[in-house]
N, C-alpha and C positions, 0 to 999 in steps of 0.2 A: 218912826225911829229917827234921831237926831244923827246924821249921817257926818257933818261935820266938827271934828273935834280939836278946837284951840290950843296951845300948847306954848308955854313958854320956850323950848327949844325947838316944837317940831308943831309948828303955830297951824298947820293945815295939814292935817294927817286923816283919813275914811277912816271910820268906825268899823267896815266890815271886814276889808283886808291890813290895815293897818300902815298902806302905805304912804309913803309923807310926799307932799309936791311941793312946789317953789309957791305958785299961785292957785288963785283962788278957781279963777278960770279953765285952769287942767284939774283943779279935783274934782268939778263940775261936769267938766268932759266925763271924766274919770267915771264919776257918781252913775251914768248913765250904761257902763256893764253890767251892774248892779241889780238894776231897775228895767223889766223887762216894760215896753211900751207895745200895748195890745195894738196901737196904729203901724208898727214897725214889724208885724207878722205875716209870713207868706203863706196868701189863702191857698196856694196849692197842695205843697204840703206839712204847710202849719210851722214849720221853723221860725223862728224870734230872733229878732236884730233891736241890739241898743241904738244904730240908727238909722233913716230913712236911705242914708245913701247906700249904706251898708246892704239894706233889702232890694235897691234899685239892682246892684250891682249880680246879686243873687239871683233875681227874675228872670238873667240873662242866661240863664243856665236850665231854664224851662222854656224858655222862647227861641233861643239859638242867637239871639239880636248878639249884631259883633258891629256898633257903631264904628269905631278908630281902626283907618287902613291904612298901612304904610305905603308913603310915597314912591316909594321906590319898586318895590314886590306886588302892590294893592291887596297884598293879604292883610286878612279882617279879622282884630280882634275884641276880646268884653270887656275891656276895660284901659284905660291909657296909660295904667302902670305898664301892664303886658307888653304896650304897642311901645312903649321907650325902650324896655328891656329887648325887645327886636328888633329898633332900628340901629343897636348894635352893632348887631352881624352885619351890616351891611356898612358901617363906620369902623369898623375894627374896634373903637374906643375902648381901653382898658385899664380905668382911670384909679382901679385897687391893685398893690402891691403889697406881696409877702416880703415882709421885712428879715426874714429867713432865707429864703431860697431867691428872690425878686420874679420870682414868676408874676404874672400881672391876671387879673380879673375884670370881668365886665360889670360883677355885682358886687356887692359889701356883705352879702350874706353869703356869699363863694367863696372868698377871702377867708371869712369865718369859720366854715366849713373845712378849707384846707388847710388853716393853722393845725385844728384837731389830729394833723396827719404828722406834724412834728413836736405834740405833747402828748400826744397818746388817748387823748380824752376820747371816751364813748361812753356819753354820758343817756344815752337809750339801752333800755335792759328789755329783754323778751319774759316777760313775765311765765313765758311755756320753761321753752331752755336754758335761760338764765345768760343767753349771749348778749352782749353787747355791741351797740352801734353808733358811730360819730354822726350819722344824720336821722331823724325822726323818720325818714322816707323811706332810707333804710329797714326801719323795724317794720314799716308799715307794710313793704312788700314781703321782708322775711314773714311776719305772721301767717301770711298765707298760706305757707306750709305747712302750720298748724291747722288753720281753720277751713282751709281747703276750697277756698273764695277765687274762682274767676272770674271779675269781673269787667274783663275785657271780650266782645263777641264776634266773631266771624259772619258778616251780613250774607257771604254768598253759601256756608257750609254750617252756620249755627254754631262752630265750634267754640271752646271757651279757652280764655287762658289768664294768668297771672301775673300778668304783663303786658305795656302798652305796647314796648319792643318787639315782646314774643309775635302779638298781632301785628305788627307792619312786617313783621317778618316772613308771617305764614301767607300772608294778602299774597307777597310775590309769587307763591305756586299758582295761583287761580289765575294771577296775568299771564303767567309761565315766563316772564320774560327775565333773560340769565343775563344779565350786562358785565358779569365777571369773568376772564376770560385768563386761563394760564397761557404764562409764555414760554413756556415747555412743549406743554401735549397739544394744545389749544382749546382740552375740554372748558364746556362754560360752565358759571357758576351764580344762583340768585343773587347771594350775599359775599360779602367780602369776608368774613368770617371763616363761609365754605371754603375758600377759597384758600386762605389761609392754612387751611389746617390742611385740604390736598397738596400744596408747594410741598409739607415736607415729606410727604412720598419721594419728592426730587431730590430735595437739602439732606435726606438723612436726619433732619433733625426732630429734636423728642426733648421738650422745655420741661418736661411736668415729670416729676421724681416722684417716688413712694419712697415715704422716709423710713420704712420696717424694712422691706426689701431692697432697696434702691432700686428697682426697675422701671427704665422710664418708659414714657408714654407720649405719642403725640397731639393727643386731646386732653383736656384736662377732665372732661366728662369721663374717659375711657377711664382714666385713674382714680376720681370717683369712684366709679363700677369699682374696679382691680381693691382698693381701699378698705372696701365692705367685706371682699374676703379676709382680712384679718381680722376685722371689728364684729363679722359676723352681722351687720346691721340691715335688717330687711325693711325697706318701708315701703315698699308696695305690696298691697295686700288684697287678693281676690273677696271680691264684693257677694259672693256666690258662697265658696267654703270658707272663707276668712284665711285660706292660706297665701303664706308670707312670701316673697321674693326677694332678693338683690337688686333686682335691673327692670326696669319698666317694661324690658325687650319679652321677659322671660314670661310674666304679667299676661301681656298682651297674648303667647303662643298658648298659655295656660288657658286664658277665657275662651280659647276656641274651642275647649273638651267640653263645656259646657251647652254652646249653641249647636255645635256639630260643624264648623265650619271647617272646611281643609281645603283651602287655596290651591296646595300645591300638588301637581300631580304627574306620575309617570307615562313620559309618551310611549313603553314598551307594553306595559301591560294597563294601562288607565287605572290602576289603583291612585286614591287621594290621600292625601297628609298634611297632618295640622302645622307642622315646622319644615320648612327646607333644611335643617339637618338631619329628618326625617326620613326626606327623600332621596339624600344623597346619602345617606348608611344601605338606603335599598336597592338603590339601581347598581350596589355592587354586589347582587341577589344574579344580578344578570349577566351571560357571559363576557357582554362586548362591555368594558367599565371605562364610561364616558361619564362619568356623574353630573360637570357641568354643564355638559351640552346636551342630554337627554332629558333633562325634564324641562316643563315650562310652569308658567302661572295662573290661573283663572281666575279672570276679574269677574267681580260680581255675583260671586257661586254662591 
């Protein structure tokens, strides 16, 4: 097939997509998306690259190879786009400006990104819910909730999640180590987040509104939750009877009718139960009503 096509005004335009270049040497370039090259194929697992550097670069991603370290950190990374884009952080350099707000950027594709936040554009549609998103990465993690893909994994617990975040997040229980620390009670805390959200037990404060009731809330999770009771919206759903929940919490106390398990149990009489508000409706069966201080937990039951 005659892949280049002459043109009185558009003298070097592809035949397949129709796009027009200056020279002859970028349509050339160009030609080679097109034209898949059986030498530019990864025997691992068979992907195709228009070109060699292109599959070099990729190889690294079955090998672990992280040639380009930075001088300053010695962390090692696949490619020496990455390793500019990191030595950054340690330059401050922020050589993109929003001509809008003059906030400054380290990349050009950041810049770009956060124009989209003063024209409104979200130009990514979720083909499930029909939401829109200003960054492809964005859709790419919403999907997940459709599709129900973790594919991030917990080495020491197997656990999964849906997110890279979510995993560096869950890693800090297994170190246990709490380097967040209030300046109030002086309870500690994994994350900054946690932390965050226990300060306003102190402050009084509650940022996150329900726009039906106006009642607020100090989590935005919590209001989530709170939310579903208007909308009625259940998406956790027992994998056993197919019945539906609000809250993941609720989810979780329900699959225990299934296995038999009851954690929780009375130190007056040794009866078990499947929820601690279980236990505490029962121990006021008893004459002394201590409810918090009289039962405890059984690990591992």
């Amino acid at each position: 097939m005659q892949m280049i096509v002459n043109k009185e005004d558009n003298p070097l335009q592809c035949s397949e997509c129709l796009k027009d270049f200056s020279s002859k040497c970028s349509l050339l370039t160009h030609l080679r998306t097109h034209i898949v090259k059986k030498r530019c194929q990864c025997l691992v697992c068979l992907k195709d690259f228009s070109k060699n550097s292109e599959l070099v670069k990729h190889m690294r991603t079955h090998t672990g190879e992280r040639p380009y370290q930075c001088s300053q950190c010695l962390r090692k990374f696949s490619t020496k786009s990455i390793q500019v884009k990191h030595m950054k952080t340690h330059t401050g350099e922020k050589p993109f400006q929003c001509s809008e707000c003059l906030r400054d950027f380290k990349e050009k594709s950041n810049l770009e990104i956060h124009m989209k936040t003063h024209t409104g554009e979200k130009p990514f549609q979720c083909s499930e819910c029909l939401k829109h998103f200003a960054r492809k990465s964005y859709l790419v993690k919403h999907a997940r909730i459709h599709t129900g893909e973790k594919p991030y994994h917990c080495s020491e617990c197997l656990k999964d999640f849906a997110r890279k975040c979510y995993l560096v997040r869950h890693m800090i229980t297994h170190t246990g180590n709490k380097p967040h620390q209030c300046s109030e009670c002086l309870k500690v805390f994994s994350t900054t987040s946690h932390l965050t959200i226990h300060m306003r037990t102190h402050t009084g404060e509650s940022p996150f509104q329900c726009s039906e009731c106006l009642k607020d809330f100090k989590d935005k999770s919590n209001l989530v939750a709170h939310i579903r009771t208007h909308t009625g919206e259940k998406p956790y759903q027992c994998s056993q009877c197919l019945k539906e929940f609000s809250q993941k919490l609720q989810l979780m106390k329900h699959a225990r009718s299934h296995i038999g398990k009851k954690p929780y149990q009375c130190s007056k009489c040794l009866k078990d139960f499947i929820g601690k508000s279980n236990l505490v409706a029962h121990m006021r069966t008893h004459a002394e009503e201590k409810p918090l201080s009289l039962f405890r937990m059984i690990k591992n039951k």
